[in-house]
N, C-alpha and C positions, 0 to 999 in steps of 0.2 A: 522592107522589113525582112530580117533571115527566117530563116525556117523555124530557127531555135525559141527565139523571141517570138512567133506568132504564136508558135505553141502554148507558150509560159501564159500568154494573154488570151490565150482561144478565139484567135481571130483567124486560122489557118484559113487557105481556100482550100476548092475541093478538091486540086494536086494533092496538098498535100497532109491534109486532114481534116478534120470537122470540128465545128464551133460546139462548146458547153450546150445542156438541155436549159440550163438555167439562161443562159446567155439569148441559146431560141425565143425563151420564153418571156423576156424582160422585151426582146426588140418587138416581140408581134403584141405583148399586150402596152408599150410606148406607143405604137402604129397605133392600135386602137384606142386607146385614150385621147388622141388628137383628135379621129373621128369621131367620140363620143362626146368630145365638147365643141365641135361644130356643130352637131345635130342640136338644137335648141330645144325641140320636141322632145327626145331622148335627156335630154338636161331638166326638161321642166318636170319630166313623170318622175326623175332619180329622185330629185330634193323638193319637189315642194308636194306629189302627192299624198306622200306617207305619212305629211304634216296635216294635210288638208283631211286626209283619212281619219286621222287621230281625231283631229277635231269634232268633223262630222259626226267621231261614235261617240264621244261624249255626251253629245247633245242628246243623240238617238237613243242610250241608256237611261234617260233621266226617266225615260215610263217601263223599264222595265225591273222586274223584281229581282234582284241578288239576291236577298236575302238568306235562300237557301245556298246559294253557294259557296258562301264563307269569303269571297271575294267585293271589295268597292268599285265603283266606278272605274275612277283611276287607274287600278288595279288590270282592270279585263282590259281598259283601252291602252295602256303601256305595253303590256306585252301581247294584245292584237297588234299593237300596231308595228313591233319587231317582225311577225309575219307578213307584213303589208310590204314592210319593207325589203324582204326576201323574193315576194311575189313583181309588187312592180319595178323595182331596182335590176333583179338579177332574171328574173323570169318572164315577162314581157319585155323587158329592154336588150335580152338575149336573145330572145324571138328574132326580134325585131334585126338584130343583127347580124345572126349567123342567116337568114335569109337575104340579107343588102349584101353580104356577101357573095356570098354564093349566087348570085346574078349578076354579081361585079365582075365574075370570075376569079375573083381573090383567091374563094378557097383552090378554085382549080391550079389556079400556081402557083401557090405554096406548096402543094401534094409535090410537084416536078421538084423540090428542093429537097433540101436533106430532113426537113421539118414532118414528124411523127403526126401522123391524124390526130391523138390524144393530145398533141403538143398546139394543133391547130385549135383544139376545139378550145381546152386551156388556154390558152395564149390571149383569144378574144374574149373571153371571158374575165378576165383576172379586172380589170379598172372596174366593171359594173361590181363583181364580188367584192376588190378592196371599198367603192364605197356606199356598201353596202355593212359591211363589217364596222366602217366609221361610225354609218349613220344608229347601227344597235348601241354601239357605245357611249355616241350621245343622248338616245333615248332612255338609256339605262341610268346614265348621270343626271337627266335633266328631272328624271323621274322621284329621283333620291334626292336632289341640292331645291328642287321648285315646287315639287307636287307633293311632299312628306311619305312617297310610298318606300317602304322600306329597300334596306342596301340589298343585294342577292344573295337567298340565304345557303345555296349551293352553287357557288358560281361554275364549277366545273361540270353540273349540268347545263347551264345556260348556256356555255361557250360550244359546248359539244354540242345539245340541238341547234345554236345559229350557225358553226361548221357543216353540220350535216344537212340543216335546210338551206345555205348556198349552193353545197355538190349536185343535193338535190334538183335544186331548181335548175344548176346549170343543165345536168344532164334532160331536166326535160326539160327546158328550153330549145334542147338541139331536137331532140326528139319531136317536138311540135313544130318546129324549125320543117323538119322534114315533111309536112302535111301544106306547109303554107308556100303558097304561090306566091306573091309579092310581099311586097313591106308594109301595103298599105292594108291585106288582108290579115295580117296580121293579128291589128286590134280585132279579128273577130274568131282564130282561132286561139286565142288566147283566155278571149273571156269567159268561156264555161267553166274553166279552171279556176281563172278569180270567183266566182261568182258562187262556183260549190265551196271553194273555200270560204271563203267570206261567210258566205249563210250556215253552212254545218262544219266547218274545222275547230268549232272554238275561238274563233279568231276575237268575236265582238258579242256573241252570247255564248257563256262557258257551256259546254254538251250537260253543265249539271242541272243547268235549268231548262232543257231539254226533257220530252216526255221519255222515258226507256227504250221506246222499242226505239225511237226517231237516233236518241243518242245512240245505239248500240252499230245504225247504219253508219253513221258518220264517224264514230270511231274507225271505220275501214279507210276515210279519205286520203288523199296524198299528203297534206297538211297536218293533218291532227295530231301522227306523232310528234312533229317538229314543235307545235303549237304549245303540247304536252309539258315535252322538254325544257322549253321557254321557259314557262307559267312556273314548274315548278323550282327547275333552278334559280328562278328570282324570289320568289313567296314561299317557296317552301312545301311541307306537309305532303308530300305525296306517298303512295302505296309502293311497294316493291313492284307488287306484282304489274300495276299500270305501268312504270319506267319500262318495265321490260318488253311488255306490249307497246310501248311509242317507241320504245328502239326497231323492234320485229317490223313496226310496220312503215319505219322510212326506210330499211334496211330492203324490205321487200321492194317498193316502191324507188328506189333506188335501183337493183339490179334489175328489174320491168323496165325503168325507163334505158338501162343503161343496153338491153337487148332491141329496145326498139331502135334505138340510135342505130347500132350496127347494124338493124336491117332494113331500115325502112329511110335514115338520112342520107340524102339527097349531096354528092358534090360539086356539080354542074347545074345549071341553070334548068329548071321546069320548063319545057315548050308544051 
């Protein structure tokens, strides 16, 4: 191939120049999409837990009182379970993987190529995000065409907290990434995170039926703004002033995680 022609395709070598960022990025997250659907495990937690989830809270709602908070069933467990699926999709099954990595050596040989650490971190993450992004889309459909909850009454909220709670999650995915020792420790730095979310984000009892002061703590969590976001770009009715405060607080929670990454992530293997 001449030099000409490699260029025009950005396939150069490293004579005689470098490949697209897009081009980086398509082959590391193709690489990782093979190994994401070898892993069977990592397959079963993508799609069938955030179903099994959903399910679960429905059940678990039927004793507890909405009433005051303007929301049904349906309602809280549709868009908890958009969070569920941000959490186990893109935030444990990223765990999980930037550390299989990184004792593979993978990431250490990437770094020796022309491949940008942001472009590593991105790269492996992009098939857990793309289906992750899938799976909000059919929850949101299935919600509207099967379950009678209404269409979304701000979609351009919705789309912007499930953007923002992917980045999120990717970036502390890496960030706890850097804490965990193997693959199989994993599921156990992982869990406190699911578990605060899960019980105080909003995820599966709104913070409105929460007592005040209990809600006021959990509005600080890493999740609730995203949850916020969700809830209300699909249902509507929200306050100014709360959007702003669930932007401020993935925002924060965001540049936290995105500092720990650069100091505390790990590119070689843990001895």
């Amino acid at each position: 191939m001449s030099t000409a022609v490699a260029r025009k395709h950005g396939t150069t070598g490293t004579a005689t120049g470098t490949t697209t960022r897009a081009g980086r990025l398509g082959a590391l997250g193709r690489a990782e999409l093979t190994l994401f659907v070898r892993n069977r495990t990592m397959l079963f937690m993508a799609l069938l837990m955030p179903v099994g989830m959903i399910l679960s809270t429905r059940v678990s709602l039927q004793n507890v009182d909405l009433g005051g908070t303007g929301f049904s069933i349906a309602e809280v467990a549709l868009t908890g379970g958009v969070g569920m699926v941000l959490l186990l999709v893109v935030y444990m099954n990223l765990t999980s993987a930037y550390t299989a990595r990184r004792e593979e050596l993978v990431l250490k040989r990437l770094r020796t190529g022309e491949v940008s650490d942001p472009e590593i971190l991105a790269g492996t993450a992009l098939p857990a995000a793309s289906l992750a992004l899938a799976q909000c889309v059919l929850l949101v459909a299935a919600g509207v065409v099967f379950l009678d909850v209404s269409a979304p009454q701000r979609p351009e909220l919705l789309v912007l907290g499930v953007l923002a709670g992917t980045g999120l999650m990717t970036v502390l995915a890496a960030a706890s990434a850097g804490f965990t020792r193997t693959v199989e420790s994993a599921q156990i730095t992982t869990l406190p995170m699911l578990l605060v979310s899960a019980m105080g984000s909003g995820l599966f009892i709104p913070l409105e039926a929460l007592p005040d002061k209990v809600a006021s703590v959990c509005e600080l969590l890493p999740m609730t703004g995203i949850v916020t976001l969700v809830r209300t770009g699909w249902l509507g009715d929200a306050v100014t002033g709360d959007l702003v405060s669930a932007g401020l607080n993935a925002l924060a929670w965001t540049v936290l995680a995105v500092f720990a990454v650069r100091k505390w992530f790990r590119w070689e293997p843990r001895r």
